[in-house]
PyMOL Python script that loads the backbone (N, CA, C, O; Angstrom):
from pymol import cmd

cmd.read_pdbstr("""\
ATOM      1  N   UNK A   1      -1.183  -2.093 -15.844  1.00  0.00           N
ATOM      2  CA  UNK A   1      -1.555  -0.710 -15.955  1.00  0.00           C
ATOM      3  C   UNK A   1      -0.323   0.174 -16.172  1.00  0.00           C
ATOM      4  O   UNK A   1      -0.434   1.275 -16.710  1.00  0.00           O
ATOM      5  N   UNK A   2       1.039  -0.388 -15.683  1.00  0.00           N
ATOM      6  CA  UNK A   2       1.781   0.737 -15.418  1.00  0.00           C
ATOM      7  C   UNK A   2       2.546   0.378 -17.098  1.00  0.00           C
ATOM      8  O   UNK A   2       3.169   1.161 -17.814  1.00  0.00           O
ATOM      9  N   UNK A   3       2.368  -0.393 -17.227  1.00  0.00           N
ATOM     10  CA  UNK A   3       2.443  -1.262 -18.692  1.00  0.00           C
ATOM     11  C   UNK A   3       2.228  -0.303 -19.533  1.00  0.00           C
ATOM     12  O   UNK A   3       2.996   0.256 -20.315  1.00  0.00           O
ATOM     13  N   UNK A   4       0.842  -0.115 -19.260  1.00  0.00           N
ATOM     14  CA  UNK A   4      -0.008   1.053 -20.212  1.00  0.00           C
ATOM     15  C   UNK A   4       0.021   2.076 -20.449  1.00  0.00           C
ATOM     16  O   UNK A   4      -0.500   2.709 -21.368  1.00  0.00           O
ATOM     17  N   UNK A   5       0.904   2.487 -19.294  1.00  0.00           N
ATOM     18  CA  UNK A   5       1.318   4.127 -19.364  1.00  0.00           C
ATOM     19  C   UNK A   5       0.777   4.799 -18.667  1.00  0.00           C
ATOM     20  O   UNK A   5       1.005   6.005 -18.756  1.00  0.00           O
ATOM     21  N   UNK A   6      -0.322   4.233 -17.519  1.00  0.00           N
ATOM     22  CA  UNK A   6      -0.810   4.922 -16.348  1.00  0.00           C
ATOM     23  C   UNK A   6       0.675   4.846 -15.309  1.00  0.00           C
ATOM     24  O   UNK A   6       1.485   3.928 -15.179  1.00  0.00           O
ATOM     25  N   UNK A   7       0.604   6.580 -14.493  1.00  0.00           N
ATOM     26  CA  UNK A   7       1.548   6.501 -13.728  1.00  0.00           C
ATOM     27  C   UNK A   7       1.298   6.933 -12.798  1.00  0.00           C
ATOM     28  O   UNK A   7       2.313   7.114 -12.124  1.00  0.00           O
ATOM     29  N   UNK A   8       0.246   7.296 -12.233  1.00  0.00           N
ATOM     30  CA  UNK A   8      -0.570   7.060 -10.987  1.00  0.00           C
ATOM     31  C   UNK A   8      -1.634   6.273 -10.476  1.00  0.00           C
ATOM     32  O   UNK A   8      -2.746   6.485 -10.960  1.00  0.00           O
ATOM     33  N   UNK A   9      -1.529   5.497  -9.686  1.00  0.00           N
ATOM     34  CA  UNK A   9      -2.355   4.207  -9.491  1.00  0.00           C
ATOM     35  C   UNK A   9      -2.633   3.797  -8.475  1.00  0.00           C
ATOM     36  O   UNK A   9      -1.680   3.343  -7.842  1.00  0.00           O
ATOM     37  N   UNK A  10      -3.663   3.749  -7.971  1.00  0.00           N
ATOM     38  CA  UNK A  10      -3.784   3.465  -6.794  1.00  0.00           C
ATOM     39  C   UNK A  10      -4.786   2.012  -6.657  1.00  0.00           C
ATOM     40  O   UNK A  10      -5.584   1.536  -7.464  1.00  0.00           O
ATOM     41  N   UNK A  11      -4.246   1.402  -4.855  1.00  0.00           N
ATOM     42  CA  UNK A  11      -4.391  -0.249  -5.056  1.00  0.00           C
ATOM     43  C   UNK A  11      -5.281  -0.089  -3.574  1.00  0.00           C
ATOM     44  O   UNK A  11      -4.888  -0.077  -2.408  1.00  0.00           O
ATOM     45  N   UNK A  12      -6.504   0.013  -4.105  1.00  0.00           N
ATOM     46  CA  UNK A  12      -7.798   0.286  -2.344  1.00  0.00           C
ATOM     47  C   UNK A  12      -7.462  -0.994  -1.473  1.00  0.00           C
ATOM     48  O   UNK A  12      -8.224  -1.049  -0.508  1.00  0.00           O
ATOM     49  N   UNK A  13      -6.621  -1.965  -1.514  1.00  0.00           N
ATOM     50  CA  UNK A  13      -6.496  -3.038  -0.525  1.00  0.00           C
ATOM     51  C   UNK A  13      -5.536  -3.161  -0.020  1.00  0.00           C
ATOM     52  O   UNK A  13      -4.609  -2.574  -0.579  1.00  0.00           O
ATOM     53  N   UNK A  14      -5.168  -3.981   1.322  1.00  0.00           N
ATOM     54  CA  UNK A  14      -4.166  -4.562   1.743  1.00  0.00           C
ATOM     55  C   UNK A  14      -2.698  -5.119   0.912  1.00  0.00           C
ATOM     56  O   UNK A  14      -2.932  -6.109   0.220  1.00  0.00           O
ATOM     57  N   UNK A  15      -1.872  -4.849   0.888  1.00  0.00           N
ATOM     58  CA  UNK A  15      -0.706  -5.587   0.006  1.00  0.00           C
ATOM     59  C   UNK A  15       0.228  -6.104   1.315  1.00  0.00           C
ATOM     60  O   UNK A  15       0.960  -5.417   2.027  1.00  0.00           O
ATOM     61  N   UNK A  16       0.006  -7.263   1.374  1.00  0.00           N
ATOM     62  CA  UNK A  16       0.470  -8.221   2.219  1.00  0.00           C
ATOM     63  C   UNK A  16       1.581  -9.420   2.247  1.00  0.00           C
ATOM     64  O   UNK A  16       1.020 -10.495   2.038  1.00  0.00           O
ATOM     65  N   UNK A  17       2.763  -9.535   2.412  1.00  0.00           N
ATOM     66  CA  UNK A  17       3.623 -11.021   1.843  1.00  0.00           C
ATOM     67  C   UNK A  17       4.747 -10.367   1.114  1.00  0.00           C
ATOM     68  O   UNK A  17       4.501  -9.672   0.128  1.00  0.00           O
ATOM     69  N   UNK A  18       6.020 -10.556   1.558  1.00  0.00           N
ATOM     70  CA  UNK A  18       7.332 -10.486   1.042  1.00  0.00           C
ATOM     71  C   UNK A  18       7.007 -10.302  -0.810  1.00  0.00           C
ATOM     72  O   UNK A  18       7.439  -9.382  -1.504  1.00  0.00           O
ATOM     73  N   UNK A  19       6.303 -11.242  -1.194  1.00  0.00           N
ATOM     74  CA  UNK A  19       6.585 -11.037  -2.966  1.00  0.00           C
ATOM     75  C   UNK A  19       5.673  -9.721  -3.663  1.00  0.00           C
ATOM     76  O   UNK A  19       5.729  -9.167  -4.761  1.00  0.00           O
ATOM     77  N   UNK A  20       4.934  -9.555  -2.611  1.00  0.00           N
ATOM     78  CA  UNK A  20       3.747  -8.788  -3.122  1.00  0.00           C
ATOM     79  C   UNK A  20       4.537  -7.592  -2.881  1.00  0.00           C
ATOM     80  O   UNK A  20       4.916  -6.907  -3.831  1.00  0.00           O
ATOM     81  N   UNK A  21       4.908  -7.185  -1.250  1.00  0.00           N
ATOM     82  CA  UNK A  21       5.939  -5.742  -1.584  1.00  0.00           C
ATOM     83  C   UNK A  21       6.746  -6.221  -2.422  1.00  0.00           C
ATOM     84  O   UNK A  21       6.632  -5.370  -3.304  1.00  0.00           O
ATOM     85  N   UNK A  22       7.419  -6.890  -2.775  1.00  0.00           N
ATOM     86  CA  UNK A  22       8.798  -6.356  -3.765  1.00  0.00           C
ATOM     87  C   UNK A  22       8.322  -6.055  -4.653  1.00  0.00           C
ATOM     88  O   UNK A  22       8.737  -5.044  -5.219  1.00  0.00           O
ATOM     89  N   UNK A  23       7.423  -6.661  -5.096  1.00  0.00           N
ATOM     90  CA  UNK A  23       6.862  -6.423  -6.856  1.00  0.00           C
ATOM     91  C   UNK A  23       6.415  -5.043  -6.741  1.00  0.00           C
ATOM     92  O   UNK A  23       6.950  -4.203  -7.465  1.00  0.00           O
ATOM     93  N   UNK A  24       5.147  -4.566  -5.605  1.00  0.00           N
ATOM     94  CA  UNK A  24       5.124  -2.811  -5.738  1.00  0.00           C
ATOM     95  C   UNK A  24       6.131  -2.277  -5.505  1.00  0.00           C
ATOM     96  O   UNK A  24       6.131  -1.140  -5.977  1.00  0.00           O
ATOM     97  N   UNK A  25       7.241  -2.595  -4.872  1.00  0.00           N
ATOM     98  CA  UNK A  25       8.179  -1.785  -4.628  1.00  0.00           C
ATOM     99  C   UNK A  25       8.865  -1.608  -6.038  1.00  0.00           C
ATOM    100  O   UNK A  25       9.121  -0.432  -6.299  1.00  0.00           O
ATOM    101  N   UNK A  26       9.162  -2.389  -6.855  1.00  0.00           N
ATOM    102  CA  UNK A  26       9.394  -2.156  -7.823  1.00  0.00           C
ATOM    103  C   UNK A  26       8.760  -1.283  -9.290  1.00  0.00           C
ATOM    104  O   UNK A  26       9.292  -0.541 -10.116  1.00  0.00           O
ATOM    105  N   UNK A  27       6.844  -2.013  -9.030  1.00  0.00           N
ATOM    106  CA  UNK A  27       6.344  -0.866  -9.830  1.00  0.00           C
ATOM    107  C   UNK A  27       6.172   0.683  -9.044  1.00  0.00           C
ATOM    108  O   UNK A  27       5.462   1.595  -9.468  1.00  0.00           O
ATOM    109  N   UNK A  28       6.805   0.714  -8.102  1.00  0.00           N
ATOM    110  CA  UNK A  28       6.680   2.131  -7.564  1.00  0.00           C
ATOM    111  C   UNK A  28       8.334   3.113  -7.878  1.00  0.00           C
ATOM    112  O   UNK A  28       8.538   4.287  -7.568  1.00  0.00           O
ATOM    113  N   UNK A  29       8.911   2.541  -8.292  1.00  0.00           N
ATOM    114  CA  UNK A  29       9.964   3.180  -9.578  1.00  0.00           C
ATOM    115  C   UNK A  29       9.704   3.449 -10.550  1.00  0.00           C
ATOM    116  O   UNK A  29      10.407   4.234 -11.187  1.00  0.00           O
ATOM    117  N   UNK A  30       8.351   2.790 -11.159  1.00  0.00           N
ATOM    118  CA  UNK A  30       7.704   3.583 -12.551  1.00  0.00           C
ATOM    119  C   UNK A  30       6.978   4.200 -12.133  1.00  0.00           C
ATOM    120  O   UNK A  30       7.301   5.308 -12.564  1.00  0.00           O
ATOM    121  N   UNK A  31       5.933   4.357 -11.401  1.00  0.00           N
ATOM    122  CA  UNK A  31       5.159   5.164 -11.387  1.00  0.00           C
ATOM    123  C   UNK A  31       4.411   5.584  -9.660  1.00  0.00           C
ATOM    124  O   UNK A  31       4.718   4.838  -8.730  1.00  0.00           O
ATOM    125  N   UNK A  32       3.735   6.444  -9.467  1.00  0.00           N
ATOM    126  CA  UNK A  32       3.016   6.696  -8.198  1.00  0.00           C
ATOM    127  C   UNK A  32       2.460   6.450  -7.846  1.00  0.00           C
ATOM    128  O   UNK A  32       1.373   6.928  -8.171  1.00  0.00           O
ATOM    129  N   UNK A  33       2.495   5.198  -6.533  1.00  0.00           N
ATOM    130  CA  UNK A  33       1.525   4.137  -6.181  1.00  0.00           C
ATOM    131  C   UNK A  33       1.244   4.149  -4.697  1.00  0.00           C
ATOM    132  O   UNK A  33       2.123   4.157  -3.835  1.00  0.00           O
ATOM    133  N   UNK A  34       0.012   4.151  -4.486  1.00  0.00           N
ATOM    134  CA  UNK A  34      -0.828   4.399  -3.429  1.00  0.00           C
ATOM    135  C   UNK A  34      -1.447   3.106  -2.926  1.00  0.00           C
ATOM    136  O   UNK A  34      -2.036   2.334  -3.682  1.00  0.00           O
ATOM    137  N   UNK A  35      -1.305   2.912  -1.717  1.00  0.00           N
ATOM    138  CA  UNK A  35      -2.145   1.761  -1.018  1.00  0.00           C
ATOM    139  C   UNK A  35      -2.646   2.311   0.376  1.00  0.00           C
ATOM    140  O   UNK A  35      -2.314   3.122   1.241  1.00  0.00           O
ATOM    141  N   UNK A  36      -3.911   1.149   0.011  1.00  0.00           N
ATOM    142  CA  UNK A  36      -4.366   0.834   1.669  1.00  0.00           C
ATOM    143  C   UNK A  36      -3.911  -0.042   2.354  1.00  0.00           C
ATOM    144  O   UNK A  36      -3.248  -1.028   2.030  1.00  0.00           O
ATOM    145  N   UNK A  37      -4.459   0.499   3.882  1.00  0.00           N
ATOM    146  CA  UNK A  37      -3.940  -0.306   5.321  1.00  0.00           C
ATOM    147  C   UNK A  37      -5.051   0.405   5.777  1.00  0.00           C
ATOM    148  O   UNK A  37      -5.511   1.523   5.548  1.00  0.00           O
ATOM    149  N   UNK A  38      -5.441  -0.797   6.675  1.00  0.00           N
ATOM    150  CA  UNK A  38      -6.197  -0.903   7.727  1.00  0.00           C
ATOM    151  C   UNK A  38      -5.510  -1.812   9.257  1.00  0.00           C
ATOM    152  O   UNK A  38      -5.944  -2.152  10.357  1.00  0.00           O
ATOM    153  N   UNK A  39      -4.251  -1.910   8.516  1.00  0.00           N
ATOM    154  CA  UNK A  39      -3.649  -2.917  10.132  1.00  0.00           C
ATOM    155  C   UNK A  39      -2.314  -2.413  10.649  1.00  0.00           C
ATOM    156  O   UNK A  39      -1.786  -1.374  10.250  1.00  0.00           O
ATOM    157  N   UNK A  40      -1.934  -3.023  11.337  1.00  0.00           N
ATOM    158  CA  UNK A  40      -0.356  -2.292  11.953  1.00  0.00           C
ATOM    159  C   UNK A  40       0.679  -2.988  10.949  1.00  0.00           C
ATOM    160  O   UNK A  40       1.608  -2.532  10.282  1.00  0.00           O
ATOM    161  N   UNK A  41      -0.008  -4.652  11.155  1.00  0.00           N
ATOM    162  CA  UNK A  41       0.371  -5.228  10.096  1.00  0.00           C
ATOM    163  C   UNK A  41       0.941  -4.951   8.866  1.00  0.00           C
ATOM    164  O   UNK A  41       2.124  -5.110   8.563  1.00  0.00           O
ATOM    165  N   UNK A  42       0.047  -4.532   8.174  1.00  0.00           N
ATOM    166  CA  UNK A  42       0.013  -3.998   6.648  1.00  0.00           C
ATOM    167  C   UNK A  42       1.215  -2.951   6.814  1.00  0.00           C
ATOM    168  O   UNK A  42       2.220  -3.026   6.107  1.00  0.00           O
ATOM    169  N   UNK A  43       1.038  -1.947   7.818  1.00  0.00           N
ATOM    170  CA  UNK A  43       2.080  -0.518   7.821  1.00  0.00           C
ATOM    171  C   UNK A  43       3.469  -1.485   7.812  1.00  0.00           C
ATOM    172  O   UNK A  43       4.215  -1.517   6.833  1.00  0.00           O
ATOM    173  N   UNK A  44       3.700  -2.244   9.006  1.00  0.00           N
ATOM    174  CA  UNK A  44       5.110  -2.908   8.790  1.00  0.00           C
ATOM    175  C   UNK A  44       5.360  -3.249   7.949  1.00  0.00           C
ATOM    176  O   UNK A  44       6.454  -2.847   7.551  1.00  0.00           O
ATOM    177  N   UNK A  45       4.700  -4.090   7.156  1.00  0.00           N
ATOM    178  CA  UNK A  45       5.491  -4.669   5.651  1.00  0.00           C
ATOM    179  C   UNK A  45       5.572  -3.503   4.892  1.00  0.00           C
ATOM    180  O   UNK A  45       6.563  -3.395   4.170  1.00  0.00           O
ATOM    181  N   UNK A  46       4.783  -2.648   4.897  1.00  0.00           N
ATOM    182  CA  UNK A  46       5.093  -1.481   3.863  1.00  0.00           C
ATOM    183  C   UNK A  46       6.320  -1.227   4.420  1.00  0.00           C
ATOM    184  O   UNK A  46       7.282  -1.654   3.781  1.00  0.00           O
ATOM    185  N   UNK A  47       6.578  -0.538   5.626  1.00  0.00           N
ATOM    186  CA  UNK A  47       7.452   0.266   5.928  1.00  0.00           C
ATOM    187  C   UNK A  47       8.904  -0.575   5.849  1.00  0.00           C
ATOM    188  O   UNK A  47       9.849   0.204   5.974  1.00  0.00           O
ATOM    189  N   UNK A  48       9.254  -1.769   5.699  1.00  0.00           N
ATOM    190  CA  UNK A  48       9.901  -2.674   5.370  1.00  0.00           C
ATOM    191  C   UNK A  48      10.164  -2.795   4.292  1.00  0.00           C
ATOM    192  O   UNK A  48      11.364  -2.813   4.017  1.00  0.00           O
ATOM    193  N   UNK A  49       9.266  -2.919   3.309  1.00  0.00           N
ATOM    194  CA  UNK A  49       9.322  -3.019   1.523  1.00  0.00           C
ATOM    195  C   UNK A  49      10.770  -1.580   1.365  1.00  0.00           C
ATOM    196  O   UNK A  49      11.911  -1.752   0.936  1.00  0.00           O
ATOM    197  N   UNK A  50      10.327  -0.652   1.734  1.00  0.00           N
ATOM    198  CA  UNK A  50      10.178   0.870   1.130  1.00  0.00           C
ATOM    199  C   UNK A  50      11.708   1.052   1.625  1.00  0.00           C
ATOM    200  O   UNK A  50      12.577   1.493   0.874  1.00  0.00           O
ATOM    201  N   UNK A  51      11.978   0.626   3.109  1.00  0.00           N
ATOM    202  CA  UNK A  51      13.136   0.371   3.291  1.00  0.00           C
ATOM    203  C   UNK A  51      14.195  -0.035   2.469  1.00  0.00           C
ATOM    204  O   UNK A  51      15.125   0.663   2.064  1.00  0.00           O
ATOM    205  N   UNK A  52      13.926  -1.504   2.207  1.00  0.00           N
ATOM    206  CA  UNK A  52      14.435  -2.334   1.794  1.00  0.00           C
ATOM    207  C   UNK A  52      14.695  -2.030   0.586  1.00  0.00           C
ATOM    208  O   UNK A  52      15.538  -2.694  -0.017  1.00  0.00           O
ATOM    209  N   UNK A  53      14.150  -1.149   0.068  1.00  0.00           N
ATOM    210  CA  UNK A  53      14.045  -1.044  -1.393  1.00  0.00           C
ATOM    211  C   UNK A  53      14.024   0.548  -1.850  1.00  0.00           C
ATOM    212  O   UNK A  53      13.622   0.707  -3.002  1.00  0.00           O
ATOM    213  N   UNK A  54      14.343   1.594  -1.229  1.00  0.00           N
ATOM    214  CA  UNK A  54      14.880   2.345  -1.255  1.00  0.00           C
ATOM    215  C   UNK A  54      13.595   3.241  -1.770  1.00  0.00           C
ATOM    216  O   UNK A  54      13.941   4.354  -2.165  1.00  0.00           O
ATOM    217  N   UNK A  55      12.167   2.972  -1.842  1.00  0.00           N
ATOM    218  CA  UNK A  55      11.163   4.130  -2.839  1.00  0.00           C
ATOM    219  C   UNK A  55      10.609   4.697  -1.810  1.00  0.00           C
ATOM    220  O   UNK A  55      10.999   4.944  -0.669  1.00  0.00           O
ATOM    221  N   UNK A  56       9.254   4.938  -2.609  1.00  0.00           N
ATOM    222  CA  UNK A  56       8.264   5.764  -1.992  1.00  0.00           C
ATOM    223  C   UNK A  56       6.797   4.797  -2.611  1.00  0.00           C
ATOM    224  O   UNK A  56       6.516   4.309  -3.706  1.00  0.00           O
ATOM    225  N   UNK A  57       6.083   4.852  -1.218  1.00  0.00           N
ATOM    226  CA  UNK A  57       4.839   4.434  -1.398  1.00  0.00           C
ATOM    227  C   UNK A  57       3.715   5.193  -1.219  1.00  0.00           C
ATOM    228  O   UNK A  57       3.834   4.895  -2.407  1.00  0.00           O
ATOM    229  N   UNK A  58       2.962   5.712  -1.040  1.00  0.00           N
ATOM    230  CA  UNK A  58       1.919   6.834  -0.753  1.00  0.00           C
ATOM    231  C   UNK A  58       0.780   5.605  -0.051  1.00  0.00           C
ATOM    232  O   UNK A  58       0.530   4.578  -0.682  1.00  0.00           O
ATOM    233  N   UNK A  59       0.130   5.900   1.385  1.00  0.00           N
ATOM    234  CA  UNK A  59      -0.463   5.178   1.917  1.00  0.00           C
ATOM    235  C   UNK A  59      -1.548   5.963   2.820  1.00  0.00           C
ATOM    236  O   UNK A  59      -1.316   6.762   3.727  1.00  0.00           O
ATOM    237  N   UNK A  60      -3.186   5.384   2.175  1.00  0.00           N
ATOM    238  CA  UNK A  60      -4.094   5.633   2.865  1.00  0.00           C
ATOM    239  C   UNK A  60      -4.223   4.924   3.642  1.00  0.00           C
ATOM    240  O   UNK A  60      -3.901   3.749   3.466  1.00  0.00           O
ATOM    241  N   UNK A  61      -4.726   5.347   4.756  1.00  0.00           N
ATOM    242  CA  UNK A  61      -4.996   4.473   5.993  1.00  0.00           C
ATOM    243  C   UNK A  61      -6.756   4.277   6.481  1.00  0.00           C
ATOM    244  O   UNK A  61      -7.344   5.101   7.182  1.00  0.00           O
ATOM    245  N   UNK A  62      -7.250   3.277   6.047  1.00  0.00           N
ATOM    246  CA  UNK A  62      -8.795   2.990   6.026  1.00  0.00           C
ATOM    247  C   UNK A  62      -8.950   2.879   7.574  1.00  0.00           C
ATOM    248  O   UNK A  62      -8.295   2.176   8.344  1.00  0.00           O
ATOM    249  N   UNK A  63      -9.924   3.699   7.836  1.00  0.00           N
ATOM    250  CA  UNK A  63     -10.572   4.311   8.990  1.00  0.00           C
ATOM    251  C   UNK A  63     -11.812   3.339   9.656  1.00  0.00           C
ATOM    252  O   UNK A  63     -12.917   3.721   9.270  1.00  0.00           O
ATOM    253  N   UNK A  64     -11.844   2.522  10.294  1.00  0.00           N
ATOM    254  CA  UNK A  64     -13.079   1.913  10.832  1.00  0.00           C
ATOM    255  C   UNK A  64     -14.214   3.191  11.129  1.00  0.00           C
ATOM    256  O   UNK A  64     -13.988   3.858  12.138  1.00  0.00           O
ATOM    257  N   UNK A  65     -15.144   3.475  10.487  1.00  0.00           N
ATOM    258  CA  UNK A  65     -16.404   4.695  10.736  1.00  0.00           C
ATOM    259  C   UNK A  65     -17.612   3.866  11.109  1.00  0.00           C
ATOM    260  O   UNK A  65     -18.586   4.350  10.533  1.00  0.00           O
ATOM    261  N   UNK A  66     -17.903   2.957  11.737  1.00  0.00           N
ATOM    262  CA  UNK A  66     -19.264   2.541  12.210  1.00  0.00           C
ATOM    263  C   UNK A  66     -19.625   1.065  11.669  1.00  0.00           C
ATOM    264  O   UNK A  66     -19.994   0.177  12.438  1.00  0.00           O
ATOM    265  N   UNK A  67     -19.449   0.834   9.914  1.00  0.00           N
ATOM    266  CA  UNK A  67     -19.892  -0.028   9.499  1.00  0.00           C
ATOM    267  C   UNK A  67     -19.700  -1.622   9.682  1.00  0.00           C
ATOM    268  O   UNK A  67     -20.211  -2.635   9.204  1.00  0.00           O
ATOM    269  N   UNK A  68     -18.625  -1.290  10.689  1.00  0.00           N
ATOM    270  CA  UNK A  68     -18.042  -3.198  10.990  1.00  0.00           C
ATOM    271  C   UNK A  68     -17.763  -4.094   9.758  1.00  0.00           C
ATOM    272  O   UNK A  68     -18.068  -5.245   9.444  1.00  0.00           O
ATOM    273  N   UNK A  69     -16.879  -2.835   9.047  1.00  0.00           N
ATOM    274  CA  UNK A  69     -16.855  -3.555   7.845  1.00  0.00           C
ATOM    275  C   UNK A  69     -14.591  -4.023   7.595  1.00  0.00           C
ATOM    276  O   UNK A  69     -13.979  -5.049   7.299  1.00  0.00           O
ATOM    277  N   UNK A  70     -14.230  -2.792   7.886  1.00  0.00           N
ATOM    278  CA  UNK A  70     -13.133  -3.485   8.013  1.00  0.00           C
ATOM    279  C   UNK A  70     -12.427  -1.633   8.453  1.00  0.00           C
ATOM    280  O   UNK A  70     -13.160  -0.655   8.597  1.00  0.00           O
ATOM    281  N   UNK A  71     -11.070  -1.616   8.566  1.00  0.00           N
ATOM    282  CA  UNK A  71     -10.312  -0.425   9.598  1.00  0.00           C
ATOM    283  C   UNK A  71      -9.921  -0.323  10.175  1.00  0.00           C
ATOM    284  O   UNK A  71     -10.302  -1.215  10.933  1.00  0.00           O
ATOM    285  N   UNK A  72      -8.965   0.392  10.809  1.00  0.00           N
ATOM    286  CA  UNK A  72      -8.822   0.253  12.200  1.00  0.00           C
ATOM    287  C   UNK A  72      -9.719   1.475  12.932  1.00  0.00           C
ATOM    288  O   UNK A  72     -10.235   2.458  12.399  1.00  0.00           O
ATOM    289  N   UNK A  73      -9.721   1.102  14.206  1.00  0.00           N
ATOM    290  CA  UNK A  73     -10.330   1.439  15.111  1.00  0.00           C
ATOM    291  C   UNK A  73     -10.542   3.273  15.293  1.00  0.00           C
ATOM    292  O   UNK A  73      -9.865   3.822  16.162  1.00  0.00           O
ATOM    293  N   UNK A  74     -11.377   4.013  14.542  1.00  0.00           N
ATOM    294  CA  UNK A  74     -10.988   5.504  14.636  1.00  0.00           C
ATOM    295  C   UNK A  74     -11.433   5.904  16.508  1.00  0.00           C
ATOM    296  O   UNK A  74     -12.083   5.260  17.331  1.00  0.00           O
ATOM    297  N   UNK A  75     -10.831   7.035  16.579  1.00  0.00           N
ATOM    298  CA  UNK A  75     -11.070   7.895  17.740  1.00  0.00           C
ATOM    299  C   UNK A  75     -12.074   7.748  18.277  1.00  0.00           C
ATOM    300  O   UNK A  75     -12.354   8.431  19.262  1.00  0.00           O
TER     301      UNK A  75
END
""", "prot")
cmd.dss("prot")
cmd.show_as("cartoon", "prot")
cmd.util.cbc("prot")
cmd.orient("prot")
């Protein structure tokens, strides 16, 4: 996509595993990239990638609302 010349993009799932941040960390020098988290998990490796690698990630944080479907735990 970022290929294509889209430069805002957003990724509705988990990005999880050393290769997977580097690679967004890298397409997040071309363009403005947004992910989800639903775990503490997920936040550490982000917050690690972003470190490590000097960008910016933009991160929604999926809300458990009733459905027992996936989230963390809201208020």
């Amino acid at each position: 996509m970022v290929d294509a010349g889209l430069d805002d993009i957003l990724i509705p799932y988990n990005i999880i595993g050393k290769t997977k941040l580097d690679r967004l960390s890298a397409l997040s020098r071309r363009a403005k990239m947004t992910v989800a988290a639903d775990s503490s998990i997920t936040i550490r490796g982000l917050a690690d990638a972003v470190a490590r690698h000097s960008v910016e990630i933009r991160v929604i944080v999926e809300c458990h609302t009733g459905g027992n479907r996936c989230g963390v735990q809201s208020p």
